[in-house]
N, C-alpha and C positions, 0 to 999 in steps of 0.2 A: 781610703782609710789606711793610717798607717795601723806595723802589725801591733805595736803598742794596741791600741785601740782598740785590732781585730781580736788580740787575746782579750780585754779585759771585756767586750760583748760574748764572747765564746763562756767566758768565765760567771757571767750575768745569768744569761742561758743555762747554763747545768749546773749552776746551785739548787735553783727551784726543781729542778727533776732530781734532787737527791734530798729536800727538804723531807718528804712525807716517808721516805722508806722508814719500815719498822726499826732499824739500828740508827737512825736519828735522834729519838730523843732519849733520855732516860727515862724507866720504866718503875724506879724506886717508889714513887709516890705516890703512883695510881693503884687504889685499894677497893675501887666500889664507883656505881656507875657517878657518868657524869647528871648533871639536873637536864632535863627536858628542854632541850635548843627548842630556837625559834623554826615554827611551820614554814611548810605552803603546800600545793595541791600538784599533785603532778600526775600527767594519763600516759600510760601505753597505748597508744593504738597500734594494733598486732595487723600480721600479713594479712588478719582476715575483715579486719577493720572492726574487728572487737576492741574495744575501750576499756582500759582498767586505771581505774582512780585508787592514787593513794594520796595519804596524808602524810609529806616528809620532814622530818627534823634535818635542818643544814647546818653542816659540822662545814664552817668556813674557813678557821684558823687553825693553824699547827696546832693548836692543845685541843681543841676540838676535834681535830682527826686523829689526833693520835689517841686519846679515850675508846672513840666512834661507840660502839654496842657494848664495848666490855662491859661485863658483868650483868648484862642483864638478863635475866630469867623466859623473857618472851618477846617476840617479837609478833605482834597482833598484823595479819594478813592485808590490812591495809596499810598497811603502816611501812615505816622506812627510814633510811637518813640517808642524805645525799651529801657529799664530798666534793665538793668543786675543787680543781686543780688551778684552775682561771687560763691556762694557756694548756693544750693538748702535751701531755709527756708519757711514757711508760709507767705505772703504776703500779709498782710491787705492794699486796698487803697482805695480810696474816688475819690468824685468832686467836692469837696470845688472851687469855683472858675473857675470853667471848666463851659464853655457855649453852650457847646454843646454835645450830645448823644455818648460815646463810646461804643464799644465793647473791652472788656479787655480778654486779651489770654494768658493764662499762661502757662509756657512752660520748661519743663523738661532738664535737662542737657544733654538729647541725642538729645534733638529737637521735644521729644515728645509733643504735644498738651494734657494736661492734665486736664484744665479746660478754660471754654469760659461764660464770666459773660457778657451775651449780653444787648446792651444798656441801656448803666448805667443814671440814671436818672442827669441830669445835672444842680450843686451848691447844689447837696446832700452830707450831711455830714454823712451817714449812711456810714459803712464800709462793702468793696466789698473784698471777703477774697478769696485767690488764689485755696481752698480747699482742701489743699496740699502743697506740697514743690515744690517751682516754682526755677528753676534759672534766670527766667525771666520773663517779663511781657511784650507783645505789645499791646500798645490802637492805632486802628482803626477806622475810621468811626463810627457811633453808624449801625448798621443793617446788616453793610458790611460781617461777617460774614454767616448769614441768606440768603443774597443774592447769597454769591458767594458757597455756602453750604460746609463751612469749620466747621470740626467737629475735638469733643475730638478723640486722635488717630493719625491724619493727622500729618505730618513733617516739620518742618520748620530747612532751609537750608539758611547759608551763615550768616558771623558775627561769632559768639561764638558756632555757628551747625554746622556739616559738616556732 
């Protein structure tokens, strides 16, 4: 490979891991949540081989991750949105605009649970950083983690895990 080459794969590479950061897009326009993404069902199975089913909305596109939960009022304990990266990068995110407490789960390409940024303080612009290479992210409930004692390790199945 010449280095022609080797820069412009180097350069392929680290756009998409600076695509999702919260100073990517402009922020001017979003005033109110976005409409209710498309489902699917997703389980924790925990260290104890406890099973937790949610129902996730999938924020797959830049404009859909960069909306994600803003503005909304609740986030109902089964529930969720999951954020695919599609290739594992570091994942800085925020709560600009988010009115309520999450739990953000970061989540490995096998399904691993790799980090768990529990409730994130909400309309904070500090950045919540994945601590690693996530291929995904789900925001839940802000506590729900805590409560239902889902830890780093635990598996998440169904969607882009299997």
């Amino acid at each position: 490979m010449t280095l022609r080459q080797t820069l412009f794969a180097a350069l392929l590479l680290a756009l998409p891991a600076t695509a999702y950061a919260p100073t990517a897009f402009a922020q001017a326009d979003i005033t109110g949540p976005q409409p209710t993404l498309p489902t699917t069902k997703l389980t924790i199975i925990g260290h104890d081989q406890a099973r937790h089913e949610f129902t996730v909305e999938l924020a797959l596109t830049p404009e859909q991750q960069e909306v994600g939960e803003m503005f909304r009022k609740t986030i109902p304990a089964d529930q969720g949105m999951l954020f695919d990266w599609t290739i594992p990068r570091d994942v800085p995110m925020w709560m600009k605009n988010t009115l309520v407490p999450l739990d953000m789960i970061f989540i490995a390409n096998d399904g691993t649970i790799t980090h768990i940024a529990e409730d994130a303080v909400p309309e904070s612009l500090a950045e919540i950083s994945s601590g690693g290479p996530a291929r995904a992210t789900l925001e839940v409930q802000g506590g729900l983690t805590e409560k239902l004692d889902i830890r780093v390790g635990d598996k998440v199945k169904g969607a882009f895990f299997k």
